[in-house]
C-alpha positions in Angstrom: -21.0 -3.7 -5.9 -22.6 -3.3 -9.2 -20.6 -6.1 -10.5 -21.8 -8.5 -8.3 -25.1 -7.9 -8.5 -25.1 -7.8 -12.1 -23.5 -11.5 -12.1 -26.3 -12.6 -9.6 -28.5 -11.4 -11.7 -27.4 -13.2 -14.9 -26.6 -16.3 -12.6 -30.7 -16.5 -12.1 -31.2 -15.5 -15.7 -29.6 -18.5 -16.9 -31.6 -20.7 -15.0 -28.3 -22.9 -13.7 -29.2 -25.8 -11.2 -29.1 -25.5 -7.2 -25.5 -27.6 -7.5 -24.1 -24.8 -10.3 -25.1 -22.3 -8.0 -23.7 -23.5 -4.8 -20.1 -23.5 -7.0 -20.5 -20.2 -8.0 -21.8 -19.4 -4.0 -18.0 -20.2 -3.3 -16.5 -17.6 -5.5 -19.0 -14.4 -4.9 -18.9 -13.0 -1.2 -22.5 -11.3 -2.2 -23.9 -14.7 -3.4 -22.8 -16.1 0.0 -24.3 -13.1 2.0 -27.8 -13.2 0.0 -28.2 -17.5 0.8 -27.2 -16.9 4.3 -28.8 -14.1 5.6 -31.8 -13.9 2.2 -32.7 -11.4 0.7 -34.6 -9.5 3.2 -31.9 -9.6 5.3 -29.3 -8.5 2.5 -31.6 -5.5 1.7 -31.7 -4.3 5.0 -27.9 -4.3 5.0 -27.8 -2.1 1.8 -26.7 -4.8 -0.5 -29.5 -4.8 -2.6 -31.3 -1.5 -3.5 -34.3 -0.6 -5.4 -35.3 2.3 -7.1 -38.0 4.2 -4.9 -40.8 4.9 -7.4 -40.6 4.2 -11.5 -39.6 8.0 -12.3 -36.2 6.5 -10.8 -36.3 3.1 -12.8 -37.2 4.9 -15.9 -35.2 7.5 -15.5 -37.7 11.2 -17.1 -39.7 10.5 -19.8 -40.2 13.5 -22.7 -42.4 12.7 -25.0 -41.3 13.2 -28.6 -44.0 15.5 -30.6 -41.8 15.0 -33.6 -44.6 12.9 -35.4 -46.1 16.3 -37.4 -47.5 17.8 -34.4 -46.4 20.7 -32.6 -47.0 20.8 -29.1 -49.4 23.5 -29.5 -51.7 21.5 -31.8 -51.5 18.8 -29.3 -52.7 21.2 -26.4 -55.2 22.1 -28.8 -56.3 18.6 -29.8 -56.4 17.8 -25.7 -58.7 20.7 -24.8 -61.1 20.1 -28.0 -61.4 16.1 -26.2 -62.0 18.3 -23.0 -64.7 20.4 -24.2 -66.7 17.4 -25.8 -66.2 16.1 -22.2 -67.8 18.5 -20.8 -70.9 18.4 -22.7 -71.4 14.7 -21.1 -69.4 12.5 -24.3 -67.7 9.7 -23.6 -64.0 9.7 -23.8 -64.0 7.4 -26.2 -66.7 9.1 -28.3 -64.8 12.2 -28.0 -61.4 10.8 -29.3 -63.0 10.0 -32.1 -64.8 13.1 -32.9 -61.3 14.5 -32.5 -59.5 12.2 -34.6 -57.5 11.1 -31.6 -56.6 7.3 -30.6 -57.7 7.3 -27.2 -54.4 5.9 -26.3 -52.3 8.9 -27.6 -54.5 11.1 -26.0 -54.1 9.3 -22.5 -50.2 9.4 -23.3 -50.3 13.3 -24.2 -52.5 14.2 -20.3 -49.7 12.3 -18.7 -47.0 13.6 -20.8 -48.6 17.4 -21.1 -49.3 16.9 -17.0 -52.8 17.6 -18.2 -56.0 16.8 -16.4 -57.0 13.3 -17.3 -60.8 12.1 -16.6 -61.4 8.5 -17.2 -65.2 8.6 -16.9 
């Protein structure tokens, strides 16, 4: 099953024309079964699946702390942004203040499953 719909999939990759493709139709049951009844159809019938949510196409992300940070000092570097929050600073103003890219901080709340507030 995975076989054929990896070939499928680098049959559309290479970009072959509609006669290409109705030779190769000939020679792959699932390519046969995916023109004839579509795709909707072929999903229904369990011949195509897709992962449910992006944890499943991603597989579980860790995040690597390795960069000369412990994962302490990160915590401590989050709740510092947190506090300046709290005081009414932007998150972007408080990033700075805590020599933070905004984007590694975002990164760290979602990695850290810590509270993230975008205003």
């Amino acid at each position: 099953m995975n076989e054929s719909i990896q070939s499928a999939l680098d049959l559309l990759d290479s970009k072959i024309s509609s006669a290409q493709f109705d030779k190769e139709i000939k020679n792959s049951k699932f390519l046969k079964d995916c023109k004839t009844k579509g795709f909707n159809q072929c999903i229904k019938d369990g011949l195509i699946q897709f992962p449910k949510n992006a944890q499943e196409r991603k597989g579980t992300r860790k995040y690597n702390f390795n960069r000369g940070r412990t994962r302490d000092e990160v915590v401590q570097k989050i709740n510092k942004i947190h506090k300046l929050r709290e005081t009414g600073m932007l998150v972007k103003d408080a990033c700075k203040q805590a020599d933070v890219v905004y984007q590694t901080y975002y990164d760290w709340c979602i990695a850290l499953d810590l509270p993230y507030v975008r205003k």
